[in-house]
N, C-alpha and C positions, 0 to 999 in steps of 0.2 A: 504494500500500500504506500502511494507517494507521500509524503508529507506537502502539506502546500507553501509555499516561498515565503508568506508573511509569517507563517509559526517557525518557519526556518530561522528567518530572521531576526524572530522575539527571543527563542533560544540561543542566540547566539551574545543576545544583551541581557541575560540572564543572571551570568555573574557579575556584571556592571551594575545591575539594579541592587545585586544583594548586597552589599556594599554601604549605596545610601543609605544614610540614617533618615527612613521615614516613618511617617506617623504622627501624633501630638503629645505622645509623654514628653515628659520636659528633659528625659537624656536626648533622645531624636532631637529634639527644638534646641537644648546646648550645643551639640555638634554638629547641625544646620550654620548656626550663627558664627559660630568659630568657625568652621570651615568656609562661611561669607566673607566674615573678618581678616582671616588670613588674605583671603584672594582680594580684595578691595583696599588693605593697606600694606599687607608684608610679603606680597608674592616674590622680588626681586629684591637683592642688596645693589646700592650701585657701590662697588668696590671702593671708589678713592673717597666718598663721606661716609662711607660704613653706615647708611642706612637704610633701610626697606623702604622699597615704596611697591604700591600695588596699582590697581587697577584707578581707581580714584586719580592719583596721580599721573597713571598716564595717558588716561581718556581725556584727563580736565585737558590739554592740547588742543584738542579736537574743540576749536570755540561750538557753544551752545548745546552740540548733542553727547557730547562726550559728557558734561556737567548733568544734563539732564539724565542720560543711562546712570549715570553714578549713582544720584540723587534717589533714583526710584530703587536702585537697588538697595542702598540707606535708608529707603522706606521701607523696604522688604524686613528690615531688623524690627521696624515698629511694628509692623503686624506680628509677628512671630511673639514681639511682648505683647501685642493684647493678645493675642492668644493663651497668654499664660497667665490671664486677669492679673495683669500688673497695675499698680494706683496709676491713674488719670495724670496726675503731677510730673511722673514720673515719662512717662509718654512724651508728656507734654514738653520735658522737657530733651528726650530723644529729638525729638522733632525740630526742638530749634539747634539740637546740634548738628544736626541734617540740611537744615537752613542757612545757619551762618555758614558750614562748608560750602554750601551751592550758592549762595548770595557774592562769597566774598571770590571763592573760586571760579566765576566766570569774568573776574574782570581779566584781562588780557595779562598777563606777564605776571602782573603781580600777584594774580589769584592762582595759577601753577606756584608760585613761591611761596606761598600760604597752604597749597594742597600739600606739600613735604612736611609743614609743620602741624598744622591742624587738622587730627586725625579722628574727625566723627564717630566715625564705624568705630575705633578703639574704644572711644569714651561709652556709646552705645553698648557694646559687649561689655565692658565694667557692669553700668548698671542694672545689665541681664542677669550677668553670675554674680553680682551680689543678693538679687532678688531668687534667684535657683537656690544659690546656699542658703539661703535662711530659710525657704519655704519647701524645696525639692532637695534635702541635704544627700539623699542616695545619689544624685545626679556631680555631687563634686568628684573632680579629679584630681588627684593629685599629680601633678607638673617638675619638672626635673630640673 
């Protein structure tokens, strides 16, 4: 009996899928974020200032849709915290760090100079895993 070309095909993205951390427990939703966080601010060192920059940084280039991909994916953290009924405040205040990066980030030259330094998605992911450790404590890892 043939198999047909698209289950061929699902089966071969099988172990890719298993992989992802999906779902809405809050270890799935910590290792969603981090692994955002990594890709949006610490995917590359550049050797001679020994810092990471990610995707954030090298989209903001790209005037207007580079900021705005970024942005929305920086919103993608905010949903992931109301998903995990985080206080309102606390959102709210994701949101303007998501904001002042896109705000200050689309001015020309100088908002890439500000994308290496103000790093939203970091500060975002803080106030996730401070909120996971006190209310999801199974969900902490311990880090090297």
């Amino acid at each position: 009996m043939d198999v047909p070309k698209s289950t061929a095909r699902l089966r071969k993205l099988e172990p890719l899928v298993a992989d992802l951390p999906l779902g809405t427990d809050p270890l799935a939703v910590r290792r969603r974020v981090e692994a955002l966080e990594r890709l949006l601010e610490g995917m590359i060192e550049i050797p001679v200032l020994r810092r990471k920059v990610g995707l954030d940084a090298i989209a903001g280039v790209i005037p207007v849709a580079g900021d705005l991909v970024t942005a929305a994916m920086g919103l993608y953290l905010v949903w992931e915290a109301r998903n995990l009924d985080m206080p309102r405040w606390q959102l709210w205040r994701m949101i303007a760090n998501v904001g002042i990066d896109t705000a200050v980030g689309a001015v020309p030259i100088a908002g890439d100079l500000f994308d290496l330094l103000y790093r939203s998605n970091t500060r975002n992911l803080r106030i996730i895993r401070k909120h996971l450790d006190r209310h999801h404590p199974a969900t902490r890892i311990i880090e090297s």
